[in-house]
C-alpha positions in Angstrom: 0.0 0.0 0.0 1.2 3.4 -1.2 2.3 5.8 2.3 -0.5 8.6 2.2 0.6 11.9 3.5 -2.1 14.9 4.4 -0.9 18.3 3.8 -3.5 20.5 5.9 -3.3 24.3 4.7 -4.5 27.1 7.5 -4.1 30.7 7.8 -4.2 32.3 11.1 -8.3 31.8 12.0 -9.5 29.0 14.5 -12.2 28.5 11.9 -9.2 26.3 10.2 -9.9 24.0 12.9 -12.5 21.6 10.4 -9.8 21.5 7.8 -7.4 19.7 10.0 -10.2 17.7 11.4 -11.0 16.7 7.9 -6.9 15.8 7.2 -6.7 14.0 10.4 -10.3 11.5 9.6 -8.5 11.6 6.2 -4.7 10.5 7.7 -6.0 8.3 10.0 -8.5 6.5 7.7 -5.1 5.6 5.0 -2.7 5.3 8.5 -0.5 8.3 6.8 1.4 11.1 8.4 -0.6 14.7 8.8 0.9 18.3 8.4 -0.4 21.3 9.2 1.0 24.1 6.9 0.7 28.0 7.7 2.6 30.2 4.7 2.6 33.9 5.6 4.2 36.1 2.9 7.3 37.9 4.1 5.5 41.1 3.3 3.0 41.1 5.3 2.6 41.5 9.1 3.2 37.9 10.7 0.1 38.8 13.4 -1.5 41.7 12.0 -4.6 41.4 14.1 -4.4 40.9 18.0 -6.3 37.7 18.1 -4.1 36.0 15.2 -1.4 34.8 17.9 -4.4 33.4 19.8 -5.7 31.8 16.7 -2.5 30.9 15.7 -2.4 28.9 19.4 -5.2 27.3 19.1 -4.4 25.6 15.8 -1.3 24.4 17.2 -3.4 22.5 20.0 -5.7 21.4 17.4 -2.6 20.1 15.1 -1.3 18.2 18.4 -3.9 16.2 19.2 -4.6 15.8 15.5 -1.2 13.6 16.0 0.6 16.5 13.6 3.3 19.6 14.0 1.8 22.9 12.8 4.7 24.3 10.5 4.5 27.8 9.9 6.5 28.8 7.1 7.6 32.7 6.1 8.0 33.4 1.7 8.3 35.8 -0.8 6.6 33.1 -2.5 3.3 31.4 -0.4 2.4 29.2 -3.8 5.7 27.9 -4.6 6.7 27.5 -0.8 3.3 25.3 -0.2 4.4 23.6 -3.4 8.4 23.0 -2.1 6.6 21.6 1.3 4.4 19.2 -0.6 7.0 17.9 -2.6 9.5 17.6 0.1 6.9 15.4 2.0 6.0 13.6 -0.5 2.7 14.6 0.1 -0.4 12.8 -1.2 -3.4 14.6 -0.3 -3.7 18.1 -0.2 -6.9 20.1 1.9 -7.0 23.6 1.3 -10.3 25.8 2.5 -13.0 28.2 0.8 -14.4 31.3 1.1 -17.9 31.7 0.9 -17.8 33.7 -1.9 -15.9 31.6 -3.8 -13.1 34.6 -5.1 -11.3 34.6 -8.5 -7.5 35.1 -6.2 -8.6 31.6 -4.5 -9.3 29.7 -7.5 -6.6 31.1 -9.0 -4.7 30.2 -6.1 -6.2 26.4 -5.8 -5.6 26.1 -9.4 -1.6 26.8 -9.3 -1.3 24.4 -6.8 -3.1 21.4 -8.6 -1.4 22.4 -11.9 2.3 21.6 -9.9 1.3 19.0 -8.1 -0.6 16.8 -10.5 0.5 13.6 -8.1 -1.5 15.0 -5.3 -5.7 14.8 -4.5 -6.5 18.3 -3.3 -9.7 18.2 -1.3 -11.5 21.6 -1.2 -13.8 22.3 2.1 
């Protein structure tokens, strides 16, 4: 049987709390090894807002008794970094979140990172 590994992709909001839910039911079910991935770009404030280090928290009790490290990540470049980390990993499952408005910059986003990583099955919550 092929190793499965779950890249779980979260920004600084507690609300990414489902997503690594959703990778860990998804890790557990194939017995693979789960990340939790926060990219922030270099140019932008690391906690802008003053509950983002509270958030931030938070998801990293969530990732530890999901069994995974949260790994948060600083880059010029947020696409290619996320795609550097999945390929380093050799990940096989990717879960990224949506906004309810569905935005052109997140599809546009989602897309880049399913067009470099044709190996990998995004799930989209």
């Amino acid at each position: 049987m092929e190793k499965t590994n779950v890249m779980v992709c979260v920004t600084q909001q507690k609300t990414c709390e489902r997503l690594i839910s959703n990778g860990a039911r998804l890790s557990k079910a194939k017995n693979g090894k789960l990340y939790v991935v926060n990219v922030v770009n270099e140019n932008e404030k690391f906690l802008e807002y003053t509950n983002d280090g509270e958030a931030l928290e938070y998801l990293f009790g969530v990732s530890k008794k999901a069994g995974a490290d949260l790994t948060v990540l600083r880059s010029n470049d947020v696409i290619q970094t996320m795609i550097d980390f999945a390929k380093d990993n050799d990940i096989t499952h990717m879960v990224l979140g949506t906004t309810p408005n569905n935005n052109s910059k997140e599809s546009n986003f989602s897309l880049k990172l399913q067009e470099s990583l044709p190996h990998v099955e995004f799930i989209i919550i």
